[in-house]
C-alpha positions as CSV (number, residue, x, y, z in Angstrom):
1,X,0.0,0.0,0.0
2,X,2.0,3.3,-1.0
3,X,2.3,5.7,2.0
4,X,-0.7,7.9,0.7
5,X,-3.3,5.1,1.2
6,X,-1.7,4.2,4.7
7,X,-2.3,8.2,5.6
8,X,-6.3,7.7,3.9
9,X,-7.1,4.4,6.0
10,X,-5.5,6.1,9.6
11,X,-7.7,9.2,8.2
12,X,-10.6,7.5,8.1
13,X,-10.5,5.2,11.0
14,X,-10.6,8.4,12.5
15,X,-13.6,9.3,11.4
16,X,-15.1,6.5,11.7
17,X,-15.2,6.8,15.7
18,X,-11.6,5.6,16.7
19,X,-9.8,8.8,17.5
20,X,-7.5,7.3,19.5
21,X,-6.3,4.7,17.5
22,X,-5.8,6.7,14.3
23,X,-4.2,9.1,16.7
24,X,-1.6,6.1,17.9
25,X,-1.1,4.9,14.3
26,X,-0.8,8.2,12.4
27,X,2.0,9.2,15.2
28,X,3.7,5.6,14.8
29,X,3.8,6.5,10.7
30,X,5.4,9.9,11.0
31,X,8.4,7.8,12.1
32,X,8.4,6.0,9.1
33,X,11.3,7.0,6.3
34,X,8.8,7.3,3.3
35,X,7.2,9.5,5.2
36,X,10.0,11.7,6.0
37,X,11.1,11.8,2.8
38,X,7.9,13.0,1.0
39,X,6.9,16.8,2.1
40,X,3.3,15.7,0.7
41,X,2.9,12.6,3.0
42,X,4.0,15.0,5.8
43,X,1.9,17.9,4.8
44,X,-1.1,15.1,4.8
45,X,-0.4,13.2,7.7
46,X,0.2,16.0,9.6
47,X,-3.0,18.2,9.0
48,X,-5.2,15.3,9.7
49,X,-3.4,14.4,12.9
50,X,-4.0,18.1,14.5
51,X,-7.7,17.5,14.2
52,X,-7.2,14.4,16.6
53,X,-5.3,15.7,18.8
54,X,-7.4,16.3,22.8
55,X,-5.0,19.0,23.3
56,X,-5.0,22.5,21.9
57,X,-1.1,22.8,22.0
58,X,-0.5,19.2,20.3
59,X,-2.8,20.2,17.9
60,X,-1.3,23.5,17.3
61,X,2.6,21.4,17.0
62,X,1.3,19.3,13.9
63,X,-0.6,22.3,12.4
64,X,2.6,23.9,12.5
65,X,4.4,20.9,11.1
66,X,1.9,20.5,8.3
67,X,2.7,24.0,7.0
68,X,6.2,23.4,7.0
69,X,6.0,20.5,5.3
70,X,3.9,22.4,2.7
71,X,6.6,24.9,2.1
72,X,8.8,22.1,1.0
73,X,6.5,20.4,-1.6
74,X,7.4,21.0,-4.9
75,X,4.8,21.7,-8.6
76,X,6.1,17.7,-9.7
77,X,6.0,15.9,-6.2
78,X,1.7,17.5,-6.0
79,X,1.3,16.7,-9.6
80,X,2.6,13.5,-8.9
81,X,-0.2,12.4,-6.8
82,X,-2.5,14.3,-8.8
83,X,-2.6,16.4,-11.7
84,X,-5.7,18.9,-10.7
85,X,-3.7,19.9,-7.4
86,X,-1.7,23.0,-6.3
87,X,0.2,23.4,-3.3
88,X,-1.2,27.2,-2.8
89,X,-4.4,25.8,-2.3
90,X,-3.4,24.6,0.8
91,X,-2.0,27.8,2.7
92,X,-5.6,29.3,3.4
93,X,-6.8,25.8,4.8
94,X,-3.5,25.1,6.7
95,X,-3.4,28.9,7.7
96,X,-7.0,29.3,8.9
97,X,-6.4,26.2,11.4
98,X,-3.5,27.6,12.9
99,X,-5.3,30.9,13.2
100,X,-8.2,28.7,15.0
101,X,-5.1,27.4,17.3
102,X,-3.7,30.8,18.3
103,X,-7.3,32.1,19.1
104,X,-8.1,28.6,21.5
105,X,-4.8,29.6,23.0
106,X,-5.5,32.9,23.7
107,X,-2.5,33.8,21.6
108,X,-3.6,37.4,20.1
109,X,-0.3,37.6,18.2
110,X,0.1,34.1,17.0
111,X,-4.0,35.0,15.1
112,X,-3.1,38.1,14.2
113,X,0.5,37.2,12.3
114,X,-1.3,33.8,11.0
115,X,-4.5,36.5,9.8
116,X,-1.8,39.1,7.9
117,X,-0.4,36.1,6.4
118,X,-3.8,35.0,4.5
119,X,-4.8,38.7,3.8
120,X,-3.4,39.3,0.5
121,X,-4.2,35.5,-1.0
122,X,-8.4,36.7,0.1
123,X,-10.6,37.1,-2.7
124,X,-13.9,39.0,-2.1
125,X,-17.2,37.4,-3.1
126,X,-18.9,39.2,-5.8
127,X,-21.2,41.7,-5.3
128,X,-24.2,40.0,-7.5
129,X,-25.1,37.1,-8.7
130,X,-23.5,38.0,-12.1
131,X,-20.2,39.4,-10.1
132,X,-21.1,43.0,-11.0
């Protein structure tokens, strides 16, 4: 099973009601040297592992790890997997949860630096229907 369908099943186990056992197994796999070696896989396990975390400042250590295993994935490693993808659509996603972290903390500074950071990539909604 290649290390992106390993990341899927822990994912979904998740889901599925077993927390704590996804939790277990996704931190056993981040070990694992495919993993290491693949700033996708990283990126991947890593956001999906904050939102299973009990504890605001775990969660907060793999959002942070997620984003800096995004900043390391390259155009050909996300095509790779698949073709429609682009690693800046992940920055608002990865940035908004760490913004949600900060706030839970209490951290004023960590939301507002993670908030400046996702300012400029906004777009507004349009105005009407037909964007007029």
């Amino acid at each position: 099973m290649d290390v992106m369908a390993r990341i899927d099943e822990l994912v979904e186990l998740g889901r599925t009601g077993d927390a704590e056992e996804a939790r277990s197994r996704l931190v056993e796999l981040w070990g694992d040297a495919e993993i290491q070696s693949d700033p996708l896989a990283r990126c991947t396990l890593a956001h999906h592992a904050a939102d299973l975390q009990p504890e605001i400042v775990d969660e907060l250590a793999w959002d942070l790890r997620a984003l800096e295993a995004a900043d390391e994935i390259t155009a050909e490693r996300i095509g790779a997997h698949h073709a429609s993808l682009d690693v800046a659509a992940f920055y608002p996603s990865l940035h908004l949860n760490l913004g949600e972290d900060y706030r839970r903390l209490r951290d004023a500074a960590g939301a507002l630096t993670t908030s400046n950071v996702l300012a400029p990539v906004s777009t507004p909604f349009p105005t009407t229907a037909t964007g007029a």
